[in-house]
KEKE-3310 file (N, C-alpha, C; in steps of 0.2 Angstrom, whole numbers, plus 5000, padded with zeros to 4 digits):
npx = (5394:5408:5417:5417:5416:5422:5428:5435:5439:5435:5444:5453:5455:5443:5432:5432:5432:5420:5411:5412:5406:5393:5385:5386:5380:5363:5357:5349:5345:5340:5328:5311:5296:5296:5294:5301:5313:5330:5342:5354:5364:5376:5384:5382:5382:5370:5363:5359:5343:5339:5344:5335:5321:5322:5321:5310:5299:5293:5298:5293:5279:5276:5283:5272:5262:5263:5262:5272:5289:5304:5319:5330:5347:5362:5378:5396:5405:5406:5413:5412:5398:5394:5400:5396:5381:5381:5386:5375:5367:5359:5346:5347:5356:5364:5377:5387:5388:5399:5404:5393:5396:5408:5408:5396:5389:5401:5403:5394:5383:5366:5358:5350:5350:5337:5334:5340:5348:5354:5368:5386:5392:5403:5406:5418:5436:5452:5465:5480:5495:5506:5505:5492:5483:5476:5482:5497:5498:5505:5519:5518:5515:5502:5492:5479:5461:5467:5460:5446:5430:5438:5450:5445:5439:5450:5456:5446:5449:5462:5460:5453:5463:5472:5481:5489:5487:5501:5505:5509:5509:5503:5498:5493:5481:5477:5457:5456:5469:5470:5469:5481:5490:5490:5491:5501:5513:5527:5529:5519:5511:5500:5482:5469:5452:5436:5421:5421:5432:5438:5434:5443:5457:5458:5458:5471:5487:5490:5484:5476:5460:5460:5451:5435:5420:5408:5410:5412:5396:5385:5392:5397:5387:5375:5367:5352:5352:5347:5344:5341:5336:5325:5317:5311:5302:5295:5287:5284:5294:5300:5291:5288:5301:5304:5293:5293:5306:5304:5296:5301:5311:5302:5299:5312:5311:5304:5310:5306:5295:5288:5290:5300:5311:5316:5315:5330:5337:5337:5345:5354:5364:5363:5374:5385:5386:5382:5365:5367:5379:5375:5368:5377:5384:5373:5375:5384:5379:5370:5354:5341:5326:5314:5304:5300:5315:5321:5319:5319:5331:5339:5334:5339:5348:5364:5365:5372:5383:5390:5391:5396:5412:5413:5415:5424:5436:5434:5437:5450:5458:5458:5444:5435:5436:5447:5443:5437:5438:5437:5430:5416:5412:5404:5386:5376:5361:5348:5333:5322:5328:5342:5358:5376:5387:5389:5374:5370:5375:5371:5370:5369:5356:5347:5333:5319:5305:5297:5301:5294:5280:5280:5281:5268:5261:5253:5259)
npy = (5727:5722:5715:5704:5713:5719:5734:5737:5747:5740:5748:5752:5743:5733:5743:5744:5730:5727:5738:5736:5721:5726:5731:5721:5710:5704:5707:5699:5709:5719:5715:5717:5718:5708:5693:5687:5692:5694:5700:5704:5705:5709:5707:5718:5730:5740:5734:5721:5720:5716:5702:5697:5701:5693:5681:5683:5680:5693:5701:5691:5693:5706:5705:5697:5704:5713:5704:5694:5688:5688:5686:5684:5688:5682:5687:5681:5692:5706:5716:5707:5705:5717:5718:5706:5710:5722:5714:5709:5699:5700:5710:5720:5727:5730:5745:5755:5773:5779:5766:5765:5773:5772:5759:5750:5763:5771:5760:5759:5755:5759:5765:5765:5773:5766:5765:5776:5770:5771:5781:5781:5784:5786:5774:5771:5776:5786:5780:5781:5778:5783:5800:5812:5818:5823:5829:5825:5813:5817:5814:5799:5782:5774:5762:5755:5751:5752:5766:5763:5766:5770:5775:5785:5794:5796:5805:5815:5819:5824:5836:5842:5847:5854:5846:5835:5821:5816:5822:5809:5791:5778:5763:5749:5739:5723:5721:5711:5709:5722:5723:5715:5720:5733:5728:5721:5725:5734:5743:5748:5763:5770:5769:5767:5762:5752:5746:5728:5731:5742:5746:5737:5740:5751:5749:5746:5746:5764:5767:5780:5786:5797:5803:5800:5795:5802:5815:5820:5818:5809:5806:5793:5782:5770:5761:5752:5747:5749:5742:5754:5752:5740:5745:5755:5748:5738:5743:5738:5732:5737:5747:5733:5731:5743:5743:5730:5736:5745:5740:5733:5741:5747:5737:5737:5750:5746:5740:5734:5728:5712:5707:5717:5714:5702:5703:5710:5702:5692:5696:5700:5689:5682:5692:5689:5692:5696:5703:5714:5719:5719:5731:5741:5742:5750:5763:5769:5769:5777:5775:5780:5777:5779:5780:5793:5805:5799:5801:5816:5813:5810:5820:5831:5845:5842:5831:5833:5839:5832:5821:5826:5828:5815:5811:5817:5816:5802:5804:5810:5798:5789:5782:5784:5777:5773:5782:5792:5810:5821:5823:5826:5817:5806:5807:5812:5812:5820:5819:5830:5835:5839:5841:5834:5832:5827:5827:5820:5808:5802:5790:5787:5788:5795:5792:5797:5795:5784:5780:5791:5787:5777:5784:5792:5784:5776:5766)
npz = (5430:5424:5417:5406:5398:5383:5378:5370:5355:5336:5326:5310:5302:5304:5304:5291:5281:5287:5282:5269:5269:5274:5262:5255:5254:5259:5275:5288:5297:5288:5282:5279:5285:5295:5309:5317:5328:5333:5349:5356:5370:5384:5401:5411:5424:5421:5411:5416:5415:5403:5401:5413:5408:5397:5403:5413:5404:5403:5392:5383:5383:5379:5368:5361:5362:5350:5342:5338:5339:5351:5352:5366:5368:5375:5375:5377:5373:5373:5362:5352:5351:5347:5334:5329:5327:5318:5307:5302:5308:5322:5326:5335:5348:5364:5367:5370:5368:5361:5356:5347:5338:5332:5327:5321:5314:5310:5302:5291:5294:5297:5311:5325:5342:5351:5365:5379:5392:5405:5410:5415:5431:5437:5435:5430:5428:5435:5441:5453:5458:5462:5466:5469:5463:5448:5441:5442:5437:5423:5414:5417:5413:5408:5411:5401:5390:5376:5364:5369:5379:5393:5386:5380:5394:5399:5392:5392:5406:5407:5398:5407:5415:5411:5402:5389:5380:5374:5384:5394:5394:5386:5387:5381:5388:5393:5399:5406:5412:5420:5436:5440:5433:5441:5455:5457:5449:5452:5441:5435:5437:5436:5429:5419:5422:5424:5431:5438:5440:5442:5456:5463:5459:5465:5477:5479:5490:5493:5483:5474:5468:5456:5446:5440:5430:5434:5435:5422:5419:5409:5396:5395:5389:5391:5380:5370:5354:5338:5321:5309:5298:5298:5310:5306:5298:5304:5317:5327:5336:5340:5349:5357:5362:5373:5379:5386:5391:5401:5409:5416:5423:5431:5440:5448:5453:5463:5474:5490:5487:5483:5474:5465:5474:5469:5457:5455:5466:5454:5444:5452:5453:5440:5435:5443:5458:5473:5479:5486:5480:5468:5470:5473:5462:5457:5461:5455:5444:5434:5431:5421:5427:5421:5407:5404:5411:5404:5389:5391:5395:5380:5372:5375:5373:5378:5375:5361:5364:5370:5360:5350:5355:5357:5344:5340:5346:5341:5329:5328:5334:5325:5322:5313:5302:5287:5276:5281:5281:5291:5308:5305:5294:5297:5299:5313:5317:5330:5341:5338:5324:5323:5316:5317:5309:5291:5282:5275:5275:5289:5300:5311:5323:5335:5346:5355:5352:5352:5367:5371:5369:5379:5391:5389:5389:5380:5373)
capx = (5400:5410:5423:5416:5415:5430:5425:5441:5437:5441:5450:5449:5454:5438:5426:5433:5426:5411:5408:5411:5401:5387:5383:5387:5373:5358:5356:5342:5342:5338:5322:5307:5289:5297:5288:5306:5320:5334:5343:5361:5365:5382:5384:5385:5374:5364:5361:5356:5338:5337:5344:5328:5318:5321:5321:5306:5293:5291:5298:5287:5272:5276:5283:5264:5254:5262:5263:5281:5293:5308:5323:5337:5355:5368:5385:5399:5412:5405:5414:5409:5391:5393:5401:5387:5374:5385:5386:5367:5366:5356:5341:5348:5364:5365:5383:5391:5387:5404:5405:5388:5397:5413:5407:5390:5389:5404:5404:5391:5376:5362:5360:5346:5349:5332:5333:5343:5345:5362:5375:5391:5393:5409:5409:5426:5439:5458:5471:5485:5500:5511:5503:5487:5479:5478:5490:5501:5500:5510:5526:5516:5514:5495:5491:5472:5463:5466:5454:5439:5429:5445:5455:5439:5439:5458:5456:5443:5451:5467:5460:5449:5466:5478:5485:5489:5489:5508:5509:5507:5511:5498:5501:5487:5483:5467:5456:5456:5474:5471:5469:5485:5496:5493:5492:5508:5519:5528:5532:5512:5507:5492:5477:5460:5446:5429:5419:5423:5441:5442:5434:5450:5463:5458:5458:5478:5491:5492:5481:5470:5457:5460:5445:5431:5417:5404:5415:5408:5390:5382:5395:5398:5378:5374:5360:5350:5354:5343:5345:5335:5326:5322:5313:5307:5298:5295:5289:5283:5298:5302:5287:5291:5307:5303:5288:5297:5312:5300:5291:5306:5313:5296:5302:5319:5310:5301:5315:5304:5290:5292:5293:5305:5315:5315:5320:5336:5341:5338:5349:5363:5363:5367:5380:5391:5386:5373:5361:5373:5385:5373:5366:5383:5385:5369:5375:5389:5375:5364:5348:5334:5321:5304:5303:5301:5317:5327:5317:5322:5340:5340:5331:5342:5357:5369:5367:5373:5386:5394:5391:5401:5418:5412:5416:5430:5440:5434:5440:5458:5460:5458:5440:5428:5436:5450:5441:5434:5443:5434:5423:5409:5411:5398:5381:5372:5354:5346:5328:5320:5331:5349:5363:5380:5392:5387:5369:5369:5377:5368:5372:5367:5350:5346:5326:5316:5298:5294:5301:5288:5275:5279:5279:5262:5255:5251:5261)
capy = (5723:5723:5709:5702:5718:5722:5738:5742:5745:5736:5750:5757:5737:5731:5746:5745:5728:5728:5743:5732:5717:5727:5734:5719:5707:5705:5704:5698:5717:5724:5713:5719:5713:5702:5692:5685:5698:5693:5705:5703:5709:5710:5707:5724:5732:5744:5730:5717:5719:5712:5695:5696:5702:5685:5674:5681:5680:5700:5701:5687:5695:5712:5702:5693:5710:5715:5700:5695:5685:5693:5683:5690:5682:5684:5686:5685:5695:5713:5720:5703:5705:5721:5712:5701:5714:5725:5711:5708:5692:5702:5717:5723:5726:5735:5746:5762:5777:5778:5760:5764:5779:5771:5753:5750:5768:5771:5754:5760:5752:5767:5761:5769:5774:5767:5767:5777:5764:5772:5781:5778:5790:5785:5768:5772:5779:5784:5778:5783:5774:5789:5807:5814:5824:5821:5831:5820:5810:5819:5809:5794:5776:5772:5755:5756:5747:5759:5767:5763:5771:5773:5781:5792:5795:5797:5811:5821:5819:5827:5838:5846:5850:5858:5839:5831:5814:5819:5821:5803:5784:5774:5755:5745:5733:5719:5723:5704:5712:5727:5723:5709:5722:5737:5728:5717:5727:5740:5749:5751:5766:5773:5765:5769:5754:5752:5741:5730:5731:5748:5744:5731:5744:5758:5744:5745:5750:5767:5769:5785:5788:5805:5808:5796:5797:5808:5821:5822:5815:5808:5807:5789:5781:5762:5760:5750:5751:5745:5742:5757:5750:5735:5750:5759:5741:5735:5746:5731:5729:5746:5745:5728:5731:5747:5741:5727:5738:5750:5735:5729:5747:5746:5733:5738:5753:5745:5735:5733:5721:5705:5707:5720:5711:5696:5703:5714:5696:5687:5701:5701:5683:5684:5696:5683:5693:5695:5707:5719:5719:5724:5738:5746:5742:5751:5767:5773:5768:5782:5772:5781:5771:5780:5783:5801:5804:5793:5804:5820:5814:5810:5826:5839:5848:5842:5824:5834:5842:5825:5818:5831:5826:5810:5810:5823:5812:5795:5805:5810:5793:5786:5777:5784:5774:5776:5788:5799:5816:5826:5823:5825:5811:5804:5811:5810:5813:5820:5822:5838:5836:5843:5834:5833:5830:5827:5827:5816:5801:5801:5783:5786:5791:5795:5792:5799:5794:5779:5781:5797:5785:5774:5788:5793:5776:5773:5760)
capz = (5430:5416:5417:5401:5391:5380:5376:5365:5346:5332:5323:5305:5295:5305:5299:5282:5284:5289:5278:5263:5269:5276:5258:5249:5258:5260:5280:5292:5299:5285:5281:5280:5286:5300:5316:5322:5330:5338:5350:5358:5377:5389:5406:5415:5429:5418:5404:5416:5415:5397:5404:5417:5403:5395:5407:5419:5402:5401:5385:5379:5385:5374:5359:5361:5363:5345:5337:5336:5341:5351:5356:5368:5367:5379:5372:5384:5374:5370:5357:5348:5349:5342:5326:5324:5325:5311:5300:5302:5313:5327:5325:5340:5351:5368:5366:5374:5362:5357:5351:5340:5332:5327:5325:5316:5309:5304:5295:5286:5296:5299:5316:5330:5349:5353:5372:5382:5397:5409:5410:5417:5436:5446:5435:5427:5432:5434:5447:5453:5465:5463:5463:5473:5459:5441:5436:5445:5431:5419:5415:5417:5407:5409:5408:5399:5384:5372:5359:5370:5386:5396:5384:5381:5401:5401:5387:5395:5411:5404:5397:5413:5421:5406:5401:5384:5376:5373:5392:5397:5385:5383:5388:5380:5392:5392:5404:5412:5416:5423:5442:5442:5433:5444:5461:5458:5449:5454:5437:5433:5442:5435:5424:5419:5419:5422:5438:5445:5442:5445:5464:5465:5459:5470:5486:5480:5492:5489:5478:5474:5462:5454:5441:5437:5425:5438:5431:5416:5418:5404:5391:5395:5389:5389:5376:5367:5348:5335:5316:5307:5293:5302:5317:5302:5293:5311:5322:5332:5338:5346:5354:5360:5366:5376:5384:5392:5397:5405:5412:5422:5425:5435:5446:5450:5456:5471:5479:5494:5483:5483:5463:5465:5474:5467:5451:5459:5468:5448:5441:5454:5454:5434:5436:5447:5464:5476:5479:5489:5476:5463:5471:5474:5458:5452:5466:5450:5438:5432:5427:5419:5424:5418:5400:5404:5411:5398:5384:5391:5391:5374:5367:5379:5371:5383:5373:5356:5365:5370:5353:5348:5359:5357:5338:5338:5349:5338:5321:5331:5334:5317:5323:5309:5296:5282:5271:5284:5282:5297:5311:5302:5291:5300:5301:5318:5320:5336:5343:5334:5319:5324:5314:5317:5302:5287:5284:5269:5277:5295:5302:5321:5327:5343:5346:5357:5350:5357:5374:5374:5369:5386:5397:5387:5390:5372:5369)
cpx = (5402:5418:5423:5415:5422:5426:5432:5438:5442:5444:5448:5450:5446:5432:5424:5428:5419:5407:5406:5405:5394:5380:5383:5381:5370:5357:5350:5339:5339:5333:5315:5299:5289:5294:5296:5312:5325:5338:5348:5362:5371:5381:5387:5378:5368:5361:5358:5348:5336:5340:5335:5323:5315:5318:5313:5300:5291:5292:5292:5281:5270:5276:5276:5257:5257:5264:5268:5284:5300:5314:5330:5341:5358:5374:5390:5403:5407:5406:5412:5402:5390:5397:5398:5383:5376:5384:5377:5364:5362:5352:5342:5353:5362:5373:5384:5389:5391:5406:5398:5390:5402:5416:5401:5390:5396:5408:5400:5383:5372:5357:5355:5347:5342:5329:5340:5344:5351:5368:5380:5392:5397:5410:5415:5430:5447:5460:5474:5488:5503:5507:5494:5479:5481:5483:5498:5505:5503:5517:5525:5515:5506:5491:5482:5469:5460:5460:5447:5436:5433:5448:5451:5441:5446:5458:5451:5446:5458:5470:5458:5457:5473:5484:5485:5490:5496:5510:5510:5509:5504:5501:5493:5486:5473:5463:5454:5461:5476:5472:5475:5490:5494:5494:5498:5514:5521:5529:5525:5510:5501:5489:5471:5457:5439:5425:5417:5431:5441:5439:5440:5456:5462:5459:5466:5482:5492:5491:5475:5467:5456:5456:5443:5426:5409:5407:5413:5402:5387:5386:5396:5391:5379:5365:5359:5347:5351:5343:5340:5333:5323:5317:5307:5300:5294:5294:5287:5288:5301:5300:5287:5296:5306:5298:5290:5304:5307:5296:5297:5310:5306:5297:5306:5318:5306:5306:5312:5301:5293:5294:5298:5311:5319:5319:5327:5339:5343:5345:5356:5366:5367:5370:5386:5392:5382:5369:5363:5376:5381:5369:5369:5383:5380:5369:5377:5385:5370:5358:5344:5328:5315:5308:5303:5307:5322:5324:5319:5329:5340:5339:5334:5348:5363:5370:5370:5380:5391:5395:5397:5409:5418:5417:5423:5436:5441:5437:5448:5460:5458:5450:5434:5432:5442:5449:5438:5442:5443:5431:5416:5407:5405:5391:5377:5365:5349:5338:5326:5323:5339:5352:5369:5382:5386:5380:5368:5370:5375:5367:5370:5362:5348:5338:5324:5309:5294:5294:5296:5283:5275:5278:5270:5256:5251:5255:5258)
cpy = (5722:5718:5707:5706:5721:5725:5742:5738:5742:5740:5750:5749:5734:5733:5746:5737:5727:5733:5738:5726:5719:5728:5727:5712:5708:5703:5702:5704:5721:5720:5716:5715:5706:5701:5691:5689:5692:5700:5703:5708:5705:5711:5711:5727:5737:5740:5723:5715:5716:5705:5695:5696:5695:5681:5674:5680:5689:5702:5696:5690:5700:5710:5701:5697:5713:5711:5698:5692:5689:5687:5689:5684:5687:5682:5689:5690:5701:5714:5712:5702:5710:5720:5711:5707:5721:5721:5709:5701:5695:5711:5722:5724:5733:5737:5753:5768:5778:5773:5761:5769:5774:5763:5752:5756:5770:5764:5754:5758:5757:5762:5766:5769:5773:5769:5770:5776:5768:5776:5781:5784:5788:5777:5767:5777:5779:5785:5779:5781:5781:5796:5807:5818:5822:5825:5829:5815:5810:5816:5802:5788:5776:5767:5757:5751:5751:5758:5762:5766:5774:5776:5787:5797:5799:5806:5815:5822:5823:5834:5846:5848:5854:5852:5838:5826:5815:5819:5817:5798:5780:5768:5750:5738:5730:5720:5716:5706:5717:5726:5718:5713:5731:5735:5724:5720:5733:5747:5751:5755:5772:5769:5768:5762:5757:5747:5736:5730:5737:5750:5741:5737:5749:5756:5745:5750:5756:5772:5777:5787:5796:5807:5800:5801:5801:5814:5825:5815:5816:5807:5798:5783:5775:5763:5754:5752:5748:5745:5750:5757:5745:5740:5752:5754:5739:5739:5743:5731:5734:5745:5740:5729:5736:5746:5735:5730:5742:5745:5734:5736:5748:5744:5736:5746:5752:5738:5734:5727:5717:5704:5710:5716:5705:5697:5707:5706:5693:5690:5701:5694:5681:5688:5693:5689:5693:5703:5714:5721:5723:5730:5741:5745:5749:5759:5771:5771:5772:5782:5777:5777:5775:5784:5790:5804:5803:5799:5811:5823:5814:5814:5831:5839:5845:5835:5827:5836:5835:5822:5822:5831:5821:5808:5813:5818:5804:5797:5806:5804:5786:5779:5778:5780:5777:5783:5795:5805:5821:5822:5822:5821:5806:5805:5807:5814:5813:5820:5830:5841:5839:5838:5835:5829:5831:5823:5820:5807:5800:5794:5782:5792:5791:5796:5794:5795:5789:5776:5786:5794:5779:5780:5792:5788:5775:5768:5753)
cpz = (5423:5415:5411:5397:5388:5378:5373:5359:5344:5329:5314:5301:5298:5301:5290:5281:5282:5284:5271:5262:5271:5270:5252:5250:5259:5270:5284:5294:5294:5280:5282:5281:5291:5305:5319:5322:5336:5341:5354:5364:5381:5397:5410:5418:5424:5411:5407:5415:5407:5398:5408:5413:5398:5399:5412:5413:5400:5394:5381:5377:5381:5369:5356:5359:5354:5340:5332:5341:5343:5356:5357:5371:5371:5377:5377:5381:5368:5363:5351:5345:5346:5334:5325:5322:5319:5306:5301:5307:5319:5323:5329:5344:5356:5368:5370:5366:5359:5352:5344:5336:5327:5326:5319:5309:5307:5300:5293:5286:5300:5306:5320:5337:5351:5360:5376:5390:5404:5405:5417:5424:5440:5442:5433:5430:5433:5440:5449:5459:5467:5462:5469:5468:5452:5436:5440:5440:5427:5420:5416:5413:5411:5406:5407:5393:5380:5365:5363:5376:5390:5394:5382:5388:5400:5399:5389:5404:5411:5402:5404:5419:5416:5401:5394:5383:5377:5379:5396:5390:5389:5384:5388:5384:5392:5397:5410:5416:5419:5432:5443:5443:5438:5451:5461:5454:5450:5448:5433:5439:5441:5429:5425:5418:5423:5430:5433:5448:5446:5453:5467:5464:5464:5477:5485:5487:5490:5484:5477:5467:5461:5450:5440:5433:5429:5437:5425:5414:5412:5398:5390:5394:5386:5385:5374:5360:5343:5327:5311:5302:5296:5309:5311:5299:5298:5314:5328:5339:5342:5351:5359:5364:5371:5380:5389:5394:5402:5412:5422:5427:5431:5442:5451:5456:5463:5472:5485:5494:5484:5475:5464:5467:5471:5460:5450:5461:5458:5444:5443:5453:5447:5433:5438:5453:5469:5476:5480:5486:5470:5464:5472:5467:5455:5455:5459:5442:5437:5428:5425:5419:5424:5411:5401:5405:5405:5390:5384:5391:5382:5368:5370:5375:5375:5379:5365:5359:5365:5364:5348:5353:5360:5348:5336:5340:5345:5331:5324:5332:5329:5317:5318:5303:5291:5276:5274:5285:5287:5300:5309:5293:5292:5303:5309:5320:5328:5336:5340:5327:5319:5322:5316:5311:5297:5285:5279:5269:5286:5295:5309:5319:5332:5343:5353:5358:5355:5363:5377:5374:5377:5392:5394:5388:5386:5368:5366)
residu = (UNK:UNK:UNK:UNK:UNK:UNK:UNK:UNK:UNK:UNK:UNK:UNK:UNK:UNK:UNK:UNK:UNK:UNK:UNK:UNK:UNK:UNK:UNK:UNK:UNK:UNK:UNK:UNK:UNK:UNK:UNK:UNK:UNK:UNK:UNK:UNK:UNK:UNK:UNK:UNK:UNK:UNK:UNK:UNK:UNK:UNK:UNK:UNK:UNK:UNK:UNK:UNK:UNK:UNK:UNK:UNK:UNK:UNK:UNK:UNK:UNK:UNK:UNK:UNK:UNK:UNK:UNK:UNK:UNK:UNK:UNK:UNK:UNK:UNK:UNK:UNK:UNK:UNK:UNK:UNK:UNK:UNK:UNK:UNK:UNK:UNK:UNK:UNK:UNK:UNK:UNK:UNK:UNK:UNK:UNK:UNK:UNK:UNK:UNK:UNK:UNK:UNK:UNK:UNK:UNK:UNK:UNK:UNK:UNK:UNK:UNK:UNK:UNK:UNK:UNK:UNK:UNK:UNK:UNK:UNK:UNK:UNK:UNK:UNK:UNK:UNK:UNK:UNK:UNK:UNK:UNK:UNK:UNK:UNK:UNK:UNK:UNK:UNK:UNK:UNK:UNK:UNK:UNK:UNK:UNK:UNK:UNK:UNK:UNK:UNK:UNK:UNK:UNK:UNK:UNK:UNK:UNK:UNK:UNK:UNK:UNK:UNK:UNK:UNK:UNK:UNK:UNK:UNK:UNK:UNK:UNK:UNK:UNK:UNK:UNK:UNK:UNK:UNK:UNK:UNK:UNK:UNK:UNK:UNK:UNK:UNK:UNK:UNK:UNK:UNK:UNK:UNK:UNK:UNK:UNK:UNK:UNK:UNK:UNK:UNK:UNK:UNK:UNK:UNK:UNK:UNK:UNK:UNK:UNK:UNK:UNK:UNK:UNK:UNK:UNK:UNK:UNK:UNK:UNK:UNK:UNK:UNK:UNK:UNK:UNK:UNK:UNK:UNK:UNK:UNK:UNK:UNK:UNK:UNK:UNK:UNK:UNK:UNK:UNK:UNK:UNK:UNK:UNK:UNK:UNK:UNK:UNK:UNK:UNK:UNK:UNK:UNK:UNK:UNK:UNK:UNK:UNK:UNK:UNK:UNK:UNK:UNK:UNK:UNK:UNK:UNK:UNK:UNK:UNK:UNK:UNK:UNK:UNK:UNK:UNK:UNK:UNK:UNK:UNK:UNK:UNK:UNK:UNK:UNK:UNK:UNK:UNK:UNK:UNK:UNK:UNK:UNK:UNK:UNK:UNK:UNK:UNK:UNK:UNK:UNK:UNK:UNK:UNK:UNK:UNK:UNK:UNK:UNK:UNK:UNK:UNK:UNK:UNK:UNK:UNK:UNK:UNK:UNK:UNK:UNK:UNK:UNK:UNK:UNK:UNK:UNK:UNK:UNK:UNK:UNK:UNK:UNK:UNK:UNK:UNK:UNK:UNK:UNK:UNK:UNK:UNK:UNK:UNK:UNK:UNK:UNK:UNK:UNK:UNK:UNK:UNK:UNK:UNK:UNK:UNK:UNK:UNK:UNK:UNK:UNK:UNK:UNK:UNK)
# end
């Protein structure tokens, strides 16, 4: 569910920003020797289990066993909790990969992919009133909210049929407004969005979904992102955090149980649906839930490969920052050491380590 997540960046005065302030203070994340984390979490199906997390005591239990306190904060407005946790106000932040490339890391905050919890399969998605086929859309205005997941989607969808940016306008639209303006006016007839609008648009008159993000599995990945010298100083708190996702990822996999359920009902319930609702939701959601799994995505070539049209597309669109002159202004660190861009300035890590140590059961 993503009604509360504005998932459009903030664009290159933000990073400048952020870049300045990150380097010019001293922040809580980047304390060393700490018992108290805070960790910032969004209302969307593959992030709800960090609400439940809190609320059922699991996380306490973890925090407990490594002697640390771990608070989780619900922020309703996405792109704002990933503010906070750049300027240092939070140790943690669950974000989209994209938002951790051309948010935190390129404003200059060396940033970890701790867990890789979901990604996105059929949750996004484009539209069409007029046309059968995506290349229908040529000629088209495409109400979206630009420079973020959608216009990603849009641009890899585009691309998969002979299409360009240039073949389409672009009409930056909020994503509170996406379902009003395509089923009430007649002059929006194509949009990209996200669930559960793009369940609502696709109900329209008319309407036909011509490409979603099942199309290109994987590229669209809900993480959990985590400051890296606070990981590095703290590995407590790794630890911590992935033994209670794993914990809950537990549950969600016996929906029969009475715990199971139990905590699929507490989930859907904080979502603003019922149970029903959030299990369709969790159909277009590609959960890893065993640490093995979720370890294997993050250490397969197929996640560098993304990272790599992940970035391409955030330097074409002016999102690594005013200074960056290439793509590879941004160094990205994988599992087994393979970098992207510039090795020198590596800002995003993608980890593996400790997800291997939950499926090792050495946590």
């Amino acid at each position: 569910m993503r009604t509360l997540l504005k998932r459009a960046l903030f664009g290159v005065a933000f990073t400048a920003t952020v870049a300045a302030t990150a380097f010019a203070v001293s922040s809580p994340a980047a304390a060393a020797g700490k018992k108290d984390f805070r960790v910032a979490w969004s209302i969307y199906a593959g992030w709800m289990p960090w609400g439940y997390a809190a609320d059922s005591g699991i996380m306490k239990k973890w925090a407990d066993k490594y002697g640390i306190k771990v608070e989780i904060v619900q922020i309703n407005d996405y792109v704002e909790s990933i503010n906070q946790y750049t300027a240092g106000a939070f140790d943690g932040c669950v974000m989209t990969n994209m938002d951790a490339l051309t948010i935190p890391a390129a404003g200059g905050v060396d940033s970890t992919a701790l867990i890789s919890g979901d990604y996105s399969n059929g949750n996004d998605g484009i539209v069409l009133k007029t046309g059968k086929t995506l290349k229908d859309i040529k000629g088209q205005k495409v109400n979206l909210v630009e420079l973020s997941v959608s216009h990603y989607l849009l641009a890899r969808g585009l691309d998969s049929v002979g299409l360009r940016e240039k073949d389409v306008k672009v009409v930056n639209t909020a994503d509170a407004d996406i379902v009003s303006a395509f089923t009430s006016s007649p002059d929006v007839t194509a949009t990209v969005t996200w669930n559960p609008q793009l369940s609502e648009v696709a109900k329209a008159q008319g309407a036909t979904m011509v490409f979603d993000s099942s199309k290109v599995p994987g590229e669209i990945i809900d993480l959990m992102v985590v400051n890296s010298a606070t990981m590095k100083d703290n590995p407590a708190l790794a630890k911590a955090l992935v033994g209670a996702w794993y914990e809950v990822m537990g549950l969600m996999t016996r929906p029969d149980t009475p715990e199971g359920k139990a905590a699929l009902e507490a989930m859907a319930k904080a979502s603003g649906t019922d149970l029903a609702g959030y299990k369709q939701q969790l159909v277009t959601t590609k959960m890893f839930y065993t640490p093995t799994e979720a370890a294997a995505f993050a250490s397969g070539g197929d996640l560098i490969k993304t990272m790599d049209l992940v970035r391409t597309f955030s330097f074409d669109h002016g999102l690594l920052g005013e200074g960056a002159r290439s793509r590879d202004a941004v160094g990205i660190v994988f599992p087994g050491g393979t970098v992207l861009g510039d090795a020198k300035n590596v800002k995003l890590r993608f980890d593996a380590a400790v997800m291997k140590q939950a499926a090792d059961g050495t946590l």
